[in-house]
N, C-alpha and C positions, 0 to 999 in steps of 0.2 A: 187315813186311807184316801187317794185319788180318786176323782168324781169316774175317772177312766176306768179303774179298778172295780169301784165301787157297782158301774153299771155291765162290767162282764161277771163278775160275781152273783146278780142278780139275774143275769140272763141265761148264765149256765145253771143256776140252781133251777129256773124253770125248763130248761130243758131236762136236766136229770131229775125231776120232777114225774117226767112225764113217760119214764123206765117203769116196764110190767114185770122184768124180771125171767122174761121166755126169749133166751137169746134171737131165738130168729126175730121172733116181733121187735125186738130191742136193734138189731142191727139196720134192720129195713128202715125203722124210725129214724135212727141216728145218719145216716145216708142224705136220706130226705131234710133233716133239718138244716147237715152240713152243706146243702145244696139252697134252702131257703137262707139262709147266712152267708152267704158268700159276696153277694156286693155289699154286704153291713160295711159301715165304719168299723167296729172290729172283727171285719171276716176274719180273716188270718188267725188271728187267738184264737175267735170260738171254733175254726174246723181244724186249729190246733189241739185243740182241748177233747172237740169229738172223736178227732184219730188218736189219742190216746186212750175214750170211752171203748170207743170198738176195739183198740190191743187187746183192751183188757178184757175182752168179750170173746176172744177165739178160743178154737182149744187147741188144746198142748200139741198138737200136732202141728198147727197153721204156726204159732207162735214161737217155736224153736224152730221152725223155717225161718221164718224172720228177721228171728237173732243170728242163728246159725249163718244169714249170709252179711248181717251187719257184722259178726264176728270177722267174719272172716276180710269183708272189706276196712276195717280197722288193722288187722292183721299184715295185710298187704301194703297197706300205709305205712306203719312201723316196720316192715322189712325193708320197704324202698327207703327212708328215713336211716335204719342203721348203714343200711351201704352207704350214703352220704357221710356218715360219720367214721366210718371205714377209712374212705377216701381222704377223709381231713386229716384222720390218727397219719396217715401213710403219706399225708401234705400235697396230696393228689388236689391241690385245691381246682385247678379249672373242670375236673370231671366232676367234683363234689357238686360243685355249684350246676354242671349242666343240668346231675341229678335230681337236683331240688328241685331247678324251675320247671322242671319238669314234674315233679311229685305236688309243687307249690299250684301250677295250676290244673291238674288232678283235685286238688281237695278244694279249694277254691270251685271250681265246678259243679260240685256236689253242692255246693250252697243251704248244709244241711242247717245248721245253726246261724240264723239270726233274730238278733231280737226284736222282741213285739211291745204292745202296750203292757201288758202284765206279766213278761218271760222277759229273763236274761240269762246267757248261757257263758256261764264261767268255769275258768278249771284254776283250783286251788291246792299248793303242793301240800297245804300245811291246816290244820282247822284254824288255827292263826291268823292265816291269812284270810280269811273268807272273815272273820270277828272282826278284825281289822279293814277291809275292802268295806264293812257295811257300816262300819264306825265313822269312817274315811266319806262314805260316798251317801250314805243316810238312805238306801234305795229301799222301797217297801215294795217291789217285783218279787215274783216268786226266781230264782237261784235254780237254775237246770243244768246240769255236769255233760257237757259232751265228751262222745265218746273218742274224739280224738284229741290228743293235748296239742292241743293249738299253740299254746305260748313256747312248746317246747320245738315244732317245728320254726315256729317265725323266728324264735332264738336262734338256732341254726343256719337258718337263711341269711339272717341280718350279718351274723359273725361269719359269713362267708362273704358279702358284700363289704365289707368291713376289708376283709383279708385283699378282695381287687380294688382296695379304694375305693370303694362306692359309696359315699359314705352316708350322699343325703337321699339316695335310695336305701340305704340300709336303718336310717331312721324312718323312713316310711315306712318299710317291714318289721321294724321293730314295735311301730306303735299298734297294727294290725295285733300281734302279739299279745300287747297291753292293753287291746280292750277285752280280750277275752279273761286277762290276767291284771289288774292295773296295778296292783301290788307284789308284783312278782318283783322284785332286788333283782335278777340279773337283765331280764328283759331291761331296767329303767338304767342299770349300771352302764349296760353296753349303750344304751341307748347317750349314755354318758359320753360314752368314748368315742364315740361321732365325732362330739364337738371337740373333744382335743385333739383327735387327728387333723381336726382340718384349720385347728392354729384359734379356734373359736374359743379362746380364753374366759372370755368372762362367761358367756351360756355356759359353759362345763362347769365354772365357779357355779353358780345359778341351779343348775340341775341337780349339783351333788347337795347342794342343802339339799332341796325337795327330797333327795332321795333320804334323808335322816326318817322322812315319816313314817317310813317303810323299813328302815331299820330295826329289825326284830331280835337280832341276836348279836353277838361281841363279835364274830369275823365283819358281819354286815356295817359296822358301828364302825370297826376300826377301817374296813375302805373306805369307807364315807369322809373318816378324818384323814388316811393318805390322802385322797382327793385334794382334799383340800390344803394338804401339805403341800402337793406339788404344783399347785396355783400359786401358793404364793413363795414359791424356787421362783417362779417363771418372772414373776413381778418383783424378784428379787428383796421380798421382804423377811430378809432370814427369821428374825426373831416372830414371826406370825407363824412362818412353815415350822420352824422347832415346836412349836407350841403345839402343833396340829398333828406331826408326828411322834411327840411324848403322850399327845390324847391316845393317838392310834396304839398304843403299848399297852395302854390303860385296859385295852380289851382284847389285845393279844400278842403278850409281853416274849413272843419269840419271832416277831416278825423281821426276819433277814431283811425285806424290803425297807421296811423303816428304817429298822439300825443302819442301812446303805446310806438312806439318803441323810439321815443325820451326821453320820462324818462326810458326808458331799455337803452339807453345809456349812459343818465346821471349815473343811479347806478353803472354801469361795469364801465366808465372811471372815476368814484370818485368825479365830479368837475362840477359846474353845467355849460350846455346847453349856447353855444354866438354862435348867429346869423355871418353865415361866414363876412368875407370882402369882397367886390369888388374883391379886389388884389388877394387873396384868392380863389374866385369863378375861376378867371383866368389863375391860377395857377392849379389846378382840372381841370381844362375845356381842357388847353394844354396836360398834365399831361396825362388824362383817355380819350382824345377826346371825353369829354362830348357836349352837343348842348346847345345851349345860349336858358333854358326855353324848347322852344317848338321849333318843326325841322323848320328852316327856310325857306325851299324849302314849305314846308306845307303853311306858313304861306303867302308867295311870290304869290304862285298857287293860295291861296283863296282872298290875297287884288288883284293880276290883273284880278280874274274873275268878281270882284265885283263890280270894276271899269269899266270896259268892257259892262257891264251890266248898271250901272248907264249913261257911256254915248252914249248907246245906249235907253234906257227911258228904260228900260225892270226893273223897280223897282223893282218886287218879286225876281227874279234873283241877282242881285246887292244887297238886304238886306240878302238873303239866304247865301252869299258868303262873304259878310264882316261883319254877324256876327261870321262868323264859325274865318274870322281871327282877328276879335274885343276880341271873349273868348278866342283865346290863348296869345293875347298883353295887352289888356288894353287899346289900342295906343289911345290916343283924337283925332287922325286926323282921324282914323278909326273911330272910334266916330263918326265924323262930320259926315264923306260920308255916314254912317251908318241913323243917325238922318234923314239925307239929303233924304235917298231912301225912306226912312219909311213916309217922307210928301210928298211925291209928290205918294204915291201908290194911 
């Protein structure tokens, strides 16, 4: 634990310490303290921490006011948000976008979530991800869900800037996106396609490894190895790009786009299409520090969650976690434990 941590945890225990339990005496207290903490080095946390003492202190009447109108400004969010994506279905893109920046600095405004010394406020599509963001990122902060999904607005933004060419604004709003989300696959994907738009070769080579870390599932896996397929079309290294799109088959073996660009390579290199060798795979792999398939750490994370889970009986848990690392292996042993969680739920 952080000395940082260590001394807000010590300092709110004395103040919730010091709760009688007779809401009015408790509220007037908590007032007063958030007022003596306020120039502290962790003001902000601790009259974080006492506005959520006092939520929890009103009654149900003050309290679904409260929500009731945070609902409803979330709600208003997500209406302005879906018209924007209205506009994009209908390729209305200059209204789309005027609509955003306009919705973008709306929420922006509000400045409701940022983070503190002991708060970070993430939104995670998947429990996965969030097991993974902390594997990835080691943070011992408490984890806070806001109530707007962030990474899904900046998403939208960025691939509207994308759409006018904007492209190194649109990685600036994409990475906005990714701190709220840093393991979000399509925020970091698009975030990808920046630099191939704009001829940035080798960063897109560069980016799409990174993005393997975060590679959680077989569609995820196999862009990753397009990617990287069409890096090396570009560098005209056929026999690397076959390689990278036979991988990409490997985890989803009807993809139109591959099989495309595999007879586009066969025509340009004259000579028909052979399945790499072992030796070969190895060779690439040292070569471009490619990942053996799918990222290992990935797949390591999901077989010991799953395991974890099965021998503790928790079977939903334990089949959720070793199928996620059963679709990027194959593995029969995964299999088994798999099979295994699934009879005994």
């Amino acid at each position: 634990m952080s000395e940082t941590k260590k001394n807000y945890e010590e300092i709110m225990n004395e103040i919730t310490s010091g709760l009688t339990g007779d809401s009015e005496t408790d509220l007037k207290y908590l007032k007063e303290t958030a007022e003596k903490y306020a120039d502290h080095e962790l003001g902000k946390e601790i009259t974080r921490a006492i506005g959520r003492l006092i939520f929890g202190m009103l009654d149900e009447e003050a309290t679904e006011k409260i929500s009731a109108e945070m609902e409803k400004a979330n709600a208003e969010v997500q209406k302005d948000l879906e018209e924007v994506q209205f506009n994009m279905f209908r390729k209305n893109f200059d209204r789309a976008l005027e609509l955003m920046e306009k919705l973008i600095h709306k929420v922006e405004s509000m400045n409701f979530y940022t983070d503190d010394e002991v708060s970070e406020y993430r939104c995670f599509d998947d429990f996965f991800e969030e097991i993974l963001y902390r594997h990835l990122y080691e943070t011992d902060k408490e984890i806070r869900r806001p109530s707007i999904n962030y990474p899904e607005l900046y998403l939208t933004y960025g691939s509207l800037l994308v759409e006018h060419d904007r492209c190194r604004e649109a990685r600036e709003v994409l990475e906005k996106g990714l701190h709220f989300n840093p393991v979000n696959f399509h925020l970091f994907m698009e975030r990808c396609e920046t630099f191939k738009m704009q001829g940035f070769i080798d960063e897109f080579f560069e980016c799409t490894k990174e993005a393997f870390r975060i590679a959680y599932t077989p569609a995820y896996a196999a862009r990753c190895w397009r990617n990287l397929g069409y890096y090396f079309v570009e560098k005209k290294l056929w026999d690397e790009a076959t390689a990278c799109y036979i991988m990409s088959l490997q985890f989803e073996n009807e993809s139109k786009q591959a099989q495309s660009e595999l007879y586009y390579i066969q025509m340009k290199a004259g000579r028909e299409i052979k399945k790499p060798t072992v030796e070969q795979m190895e060779e690439y792999r040292e070569r471009y520090d490619l990942p053996y398939g799918a990222d290992s750490d990935v797949i390591s994370l999901a077989y010991t969650y799953g395991r974890m889970g099965l021998e503790e009986n928790r079977t939903d848990i334990a089949s959720y976690f070793l199928k996620i690392a059963y679709d990027l292996t194959y593995s029969s042993e995964i299999k088994e434990l798999l099979d295994k969680a699934s009879s005994l739920s």
